[in-house]
C-alpha positions as YAML, in Angstrom:
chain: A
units: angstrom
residues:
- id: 1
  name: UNK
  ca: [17.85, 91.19, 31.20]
- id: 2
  name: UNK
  ca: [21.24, 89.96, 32.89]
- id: 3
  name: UNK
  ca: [23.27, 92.87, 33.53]
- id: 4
  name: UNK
  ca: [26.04, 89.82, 34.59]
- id: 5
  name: UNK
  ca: [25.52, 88.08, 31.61]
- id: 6
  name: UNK
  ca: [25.59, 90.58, 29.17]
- id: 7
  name: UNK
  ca: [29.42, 92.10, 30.54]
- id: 8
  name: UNK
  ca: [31.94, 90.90, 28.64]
- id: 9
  name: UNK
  ca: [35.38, 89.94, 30.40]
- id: 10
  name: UNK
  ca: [38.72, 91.08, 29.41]
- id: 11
  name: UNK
  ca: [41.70, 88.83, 29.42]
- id: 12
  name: UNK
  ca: [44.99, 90.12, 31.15]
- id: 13
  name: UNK
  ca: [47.82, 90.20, 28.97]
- id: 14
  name: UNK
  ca: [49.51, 86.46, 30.72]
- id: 15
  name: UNK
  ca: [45.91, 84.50, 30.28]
- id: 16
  name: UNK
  ca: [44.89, 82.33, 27.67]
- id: 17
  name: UNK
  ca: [41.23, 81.12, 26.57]
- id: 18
  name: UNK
  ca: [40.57, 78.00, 23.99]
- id: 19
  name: UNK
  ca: [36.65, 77.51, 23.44]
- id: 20
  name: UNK
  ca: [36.27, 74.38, 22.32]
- id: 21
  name: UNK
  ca: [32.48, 73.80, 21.31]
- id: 22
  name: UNK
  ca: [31.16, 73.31, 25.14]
- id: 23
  name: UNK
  ca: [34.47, 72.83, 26.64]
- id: 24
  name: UNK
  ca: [36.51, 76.00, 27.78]
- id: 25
  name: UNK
  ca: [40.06, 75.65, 28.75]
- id: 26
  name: UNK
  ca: [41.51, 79.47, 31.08]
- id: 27
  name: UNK
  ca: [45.42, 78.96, 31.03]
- id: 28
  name: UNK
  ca: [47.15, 81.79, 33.05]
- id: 29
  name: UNK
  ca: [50.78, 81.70, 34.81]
- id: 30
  name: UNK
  ca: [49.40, 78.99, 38.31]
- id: 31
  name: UNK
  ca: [47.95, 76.97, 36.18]
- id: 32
  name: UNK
  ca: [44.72, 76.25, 33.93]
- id: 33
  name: UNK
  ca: [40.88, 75.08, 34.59]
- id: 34
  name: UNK
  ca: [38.10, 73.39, 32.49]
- id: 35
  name: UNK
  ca: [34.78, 74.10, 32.58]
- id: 36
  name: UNK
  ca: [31.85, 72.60, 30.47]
- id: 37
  name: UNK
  ca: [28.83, 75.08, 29.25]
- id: 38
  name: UNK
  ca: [25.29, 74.26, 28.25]
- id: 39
  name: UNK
  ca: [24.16, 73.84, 24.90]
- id: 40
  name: UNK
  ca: [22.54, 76.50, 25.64]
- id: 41
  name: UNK
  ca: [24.88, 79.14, 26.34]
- id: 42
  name: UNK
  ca: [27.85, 80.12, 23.60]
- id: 43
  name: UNK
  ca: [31.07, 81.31, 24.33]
- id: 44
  name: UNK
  ca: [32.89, 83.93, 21.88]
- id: 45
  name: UNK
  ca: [36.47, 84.89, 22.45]
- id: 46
  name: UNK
  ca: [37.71, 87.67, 20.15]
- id: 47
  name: UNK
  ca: [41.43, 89.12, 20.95]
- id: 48
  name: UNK
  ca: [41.64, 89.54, 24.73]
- id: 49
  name: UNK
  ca: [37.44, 90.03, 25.24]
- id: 50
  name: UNK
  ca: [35.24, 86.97, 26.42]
- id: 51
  name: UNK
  ca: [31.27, 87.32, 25.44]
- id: 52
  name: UNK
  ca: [28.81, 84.99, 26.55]
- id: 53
  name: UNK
  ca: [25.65, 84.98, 24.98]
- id: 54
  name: UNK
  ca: [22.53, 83.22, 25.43]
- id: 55
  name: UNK
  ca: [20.35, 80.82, 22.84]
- id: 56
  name: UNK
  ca: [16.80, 82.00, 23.72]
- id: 57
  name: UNK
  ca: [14.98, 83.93, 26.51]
- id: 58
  name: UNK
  ca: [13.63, 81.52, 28.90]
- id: 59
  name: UNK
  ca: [14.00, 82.10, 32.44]
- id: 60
  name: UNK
  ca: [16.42, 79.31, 32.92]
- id: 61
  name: UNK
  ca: [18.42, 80.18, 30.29]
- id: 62
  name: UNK
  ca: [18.57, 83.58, 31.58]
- id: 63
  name: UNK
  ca: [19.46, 82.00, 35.14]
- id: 64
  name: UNK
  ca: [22.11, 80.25, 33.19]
- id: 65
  name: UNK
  ca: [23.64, 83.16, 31.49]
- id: 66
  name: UNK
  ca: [24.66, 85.51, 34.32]
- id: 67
  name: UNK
  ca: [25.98, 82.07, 36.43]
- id: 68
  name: UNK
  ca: [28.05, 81.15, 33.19]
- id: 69
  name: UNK
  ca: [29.70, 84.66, 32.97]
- id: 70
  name: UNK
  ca: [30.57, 84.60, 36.70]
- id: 71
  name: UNK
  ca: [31.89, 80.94, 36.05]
- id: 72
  name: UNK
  ca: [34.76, 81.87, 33.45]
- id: 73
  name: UNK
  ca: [35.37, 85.61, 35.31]
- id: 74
  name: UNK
  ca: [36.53, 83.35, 38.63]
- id: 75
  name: UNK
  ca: [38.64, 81.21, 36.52]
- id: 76
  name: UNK
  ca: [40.37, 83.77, 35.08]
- id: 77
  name: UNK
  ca: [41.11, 85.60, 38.38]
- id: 78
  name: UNK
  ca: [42.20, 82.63, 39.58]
- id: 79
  name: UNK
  ca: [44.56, 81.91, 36.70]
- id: 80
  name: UNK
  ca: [45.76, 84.91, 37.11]
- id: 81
  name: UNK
  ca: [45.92, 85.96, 40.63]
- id: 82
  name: UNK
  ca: [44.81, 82.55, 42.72]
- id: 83
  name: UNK
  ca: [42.02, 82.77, 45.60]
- id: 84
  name: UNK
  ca: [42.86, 83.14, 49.40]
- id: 85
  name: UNK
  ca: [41.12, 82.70, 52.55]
- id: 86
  name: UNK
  ca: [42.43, 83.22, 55.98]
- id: 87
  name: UNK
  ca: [41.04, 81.17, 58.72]
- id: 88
  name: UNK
  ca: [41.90, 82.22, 62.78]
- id: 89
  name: UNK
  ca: [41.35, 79.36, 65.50]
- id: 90
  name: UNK
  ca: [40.36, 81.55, 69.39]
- id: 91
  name: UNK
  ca: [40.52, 78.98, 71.76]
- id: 92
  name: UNK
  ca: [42.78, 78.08, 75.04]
- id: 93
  name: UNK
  ca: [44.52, 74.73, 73.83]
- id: 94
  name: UNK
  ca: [42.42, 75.41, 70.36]
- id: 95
  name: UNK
  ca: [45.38, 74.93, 67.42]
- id: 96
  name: UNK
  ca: [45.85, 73.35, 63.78]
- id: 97
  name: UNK
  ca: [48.89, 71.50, 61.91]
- id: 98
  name: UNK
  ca: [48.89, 70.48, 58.12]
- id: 99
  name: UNK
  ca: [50.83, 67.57, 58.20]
- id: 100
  name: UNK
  ca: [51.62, 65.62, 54.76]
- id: 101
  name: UNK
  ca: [47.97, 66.01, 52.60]
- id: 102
  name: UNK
  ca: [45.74, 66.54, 55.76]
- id: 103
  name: UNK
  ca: [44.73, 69.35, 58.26]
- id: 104
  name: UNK
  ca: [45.00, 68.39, 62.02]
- id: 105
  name: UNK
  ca: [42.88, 70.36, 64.35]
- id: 106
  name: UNK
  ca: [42.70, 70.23, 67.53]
- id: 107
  name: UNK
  ca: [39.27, 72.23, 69.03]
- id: 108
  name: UNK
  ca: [38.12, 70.95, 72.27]
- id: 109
  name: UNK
  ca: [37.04, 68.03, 71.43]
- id: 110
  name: UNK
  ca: [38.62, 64.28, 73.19]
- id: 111
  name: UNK
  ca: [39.83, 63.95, 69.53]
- id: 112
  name: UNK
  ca: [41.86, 65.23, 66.59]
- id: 113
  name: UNK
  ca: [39.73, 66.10, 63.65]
- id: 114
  name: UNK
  ca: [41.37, 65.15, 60.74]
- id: 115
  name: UNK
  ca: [40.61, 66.79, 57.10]
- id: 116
  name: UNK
  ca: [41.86, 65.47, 54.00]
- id: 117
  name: UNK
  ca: [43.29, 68.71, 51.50]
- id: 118
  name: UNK
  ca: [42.07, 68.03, 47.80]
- id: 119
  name: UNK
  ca: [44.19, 68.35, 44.71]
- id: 120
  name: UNK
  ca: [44.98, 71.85, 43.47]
- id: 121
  name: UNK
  ca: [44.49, 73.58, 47.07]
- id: 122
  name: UNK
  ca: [47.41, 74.60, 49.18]
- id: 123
  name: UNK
  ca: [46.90, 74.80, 53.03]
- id: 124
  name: UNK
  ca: [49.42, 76.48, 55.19]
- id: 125
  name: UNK
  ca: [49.76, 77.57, 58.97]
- id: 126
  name: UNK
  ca: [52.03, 79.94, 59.34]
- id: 127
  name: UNK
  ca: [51.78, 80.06, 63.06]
- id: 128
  name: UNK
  ca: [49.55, 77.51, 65.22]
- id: 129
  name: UNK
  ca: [46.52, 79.32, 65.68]
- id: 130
  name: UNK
  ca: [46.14, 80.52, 61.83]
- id: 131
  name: UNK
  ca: [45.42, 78.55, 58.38]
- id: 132
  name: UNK
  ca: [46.03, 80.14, 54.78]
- id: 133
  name: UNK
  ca: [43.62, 78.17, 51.97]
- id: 134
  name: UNK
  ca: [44.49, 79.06, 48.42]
- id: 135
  name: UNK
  ca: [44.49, 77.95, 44.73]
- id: 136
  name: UNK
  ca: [43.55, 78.65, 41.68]
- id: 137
  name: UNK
  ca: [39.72, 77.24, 42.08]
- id: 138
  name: UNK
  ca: [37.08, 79.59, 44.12]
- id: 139
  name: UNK
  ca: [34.52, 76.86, 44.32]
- id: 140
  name: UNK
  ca: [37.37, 74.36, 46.17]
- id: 141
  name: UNK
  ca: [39.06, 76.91, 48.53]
- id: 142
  name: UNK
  ca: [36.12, 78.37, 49.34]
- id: 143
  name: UNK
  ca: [34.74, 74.63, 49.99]
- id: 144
  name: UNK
  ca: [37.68, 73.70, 51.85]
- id: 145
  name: UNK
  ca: [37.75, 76.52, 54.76]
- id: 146
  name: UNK
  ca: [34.22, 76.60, 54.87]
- id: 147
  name: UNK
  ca: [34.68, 72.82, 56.11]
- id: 148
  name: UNK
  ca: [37.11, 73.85, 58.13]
- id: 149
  name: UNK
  ca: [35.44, 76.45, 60.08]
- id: 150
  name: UNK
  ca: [31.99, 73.98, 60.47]
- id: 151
  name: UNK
  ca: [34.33, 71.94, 63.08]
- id: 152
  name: UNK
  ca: [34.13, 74.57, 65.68]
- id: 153
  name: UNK
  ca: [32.24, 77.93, 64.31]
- id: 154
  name: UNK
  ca: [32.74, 80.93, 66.45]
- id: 155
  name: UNK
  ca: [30.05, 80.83, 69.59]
- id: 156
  name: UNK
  ca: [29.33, 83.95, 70.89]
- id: 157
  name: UNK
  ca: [29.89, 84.32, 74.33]
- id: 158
  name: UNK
  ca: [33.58, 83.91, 74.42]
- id: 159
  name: UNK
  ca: [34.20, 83.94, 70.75]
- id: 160
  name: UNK
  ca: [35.91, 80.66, 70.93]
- id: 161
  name: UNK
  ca: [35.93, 78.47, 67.73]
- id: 162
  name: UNK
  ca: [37.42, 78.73, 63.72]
- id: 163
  name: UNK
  ca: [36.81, 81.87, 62.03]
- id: 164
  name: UNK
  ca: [37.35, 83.90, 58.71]
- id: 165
  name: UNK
  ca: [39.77, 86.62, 59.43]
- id: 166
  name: UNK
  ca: [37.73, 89.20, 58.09]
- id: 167
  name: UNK
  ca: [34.67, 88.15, 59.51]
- id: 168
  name: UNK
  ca: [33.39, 89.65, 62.68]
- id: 169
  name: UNK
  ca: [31.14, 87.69, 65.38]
- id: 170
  name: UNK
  ca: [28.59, 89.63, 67.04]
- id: 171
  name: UNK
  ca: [29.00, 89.10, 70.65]
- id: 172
  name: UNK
  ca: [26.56, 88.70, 73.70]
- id: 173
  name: UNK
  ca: [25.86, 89.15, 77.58]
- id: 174
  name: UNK
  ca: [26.26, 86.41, 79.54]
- id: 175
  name: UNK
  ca: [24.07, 85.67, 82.27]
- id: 176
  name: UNK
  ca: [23.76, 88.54, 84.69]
- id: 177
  name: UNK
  ca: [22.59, 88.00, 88.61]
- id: 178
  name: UNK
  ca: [19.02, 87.92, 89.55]
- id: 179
  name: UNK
  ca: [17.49, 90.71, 91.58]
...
């Protein structure tokens, strides 16, 4: 039984949902997202609480239920409230620049690394050695600064490299003289 599957969602007073047959449509105040369902998953909106229910009880379906439910939940949060992650760069000379539609970062290497922002996420660096990712899609932030922090993850000896802000890297010893 999916306990995730089975909750229904309520919609906050500003957010809209139009099922139409496999195609939903969340509108909210930033904007609105899309998302197509499975034939064998239904959708039921009734005043402000989303259902989803499933066809049969295979395992797949099942699978598919609690992954649907989590699906529309995101897009109305992010609707609604948008999706944020903070990135910090630790580095001497380590620093980042958004400049027109692309990220510039500059981490060590004899290059700059250049990534390319897709449409509906919004990159800012508020100072030189921090990036903000947000928009109204979890999977594409979350996408986007996980790219981000592959160009230089954290190492742990001196903790240089791109990190979440919230995350915390478990540090270690260096090399200590012989006896």
């Amino acid at each position: 039984m999916s306990r995730i599957g089975n909750r229904k969602l309520t919609l906050p007073t500003d957010v809209t949902i139009n099922i139409d047959g496999k195609n939903i449509t969340v509108t909210g105040p930033k904007g609105s997202l899309k998302l197509t369902t499975p034939n064998l998953i239904q959708v039921k909106a009734e005043g402000n609480i989303v259902e989803t229910v499933r066809k049969n009880e295979i395992k797949s379906t099942k699978q598919l239920h609690g992954t649907i439910n989590s699906l529309i939940n995101n897009m109305i949060i992010g609707v609604n409230k948008g999706y944020q992650k903070v990135l910090e760069i630790n580095g001497v000379g380590y620093r980042a620049a958004v400049k027109g539609s692309n990220v510039e970062l500059s981490v060590g290497y004899s290059h700059i690394v250049i990534l390319p922002i897709p449409e509906g996420v919004k990159v800012e660096a508020p100072t030189n050695t921090k990036l903000v990712v947000s928009g109204i899609d979890k999977q594409k932030v979350g996408e986007l600064a996980a790219k981000i922090r592959a160009v230089r993850k954290p190492e742990p000896y001196k903790g240089k490299g791109i990190k979440y802000q919230e995350e915390h890297i478990i540090r270690k010893e260096g090399k200590s003289a012989g006896k």
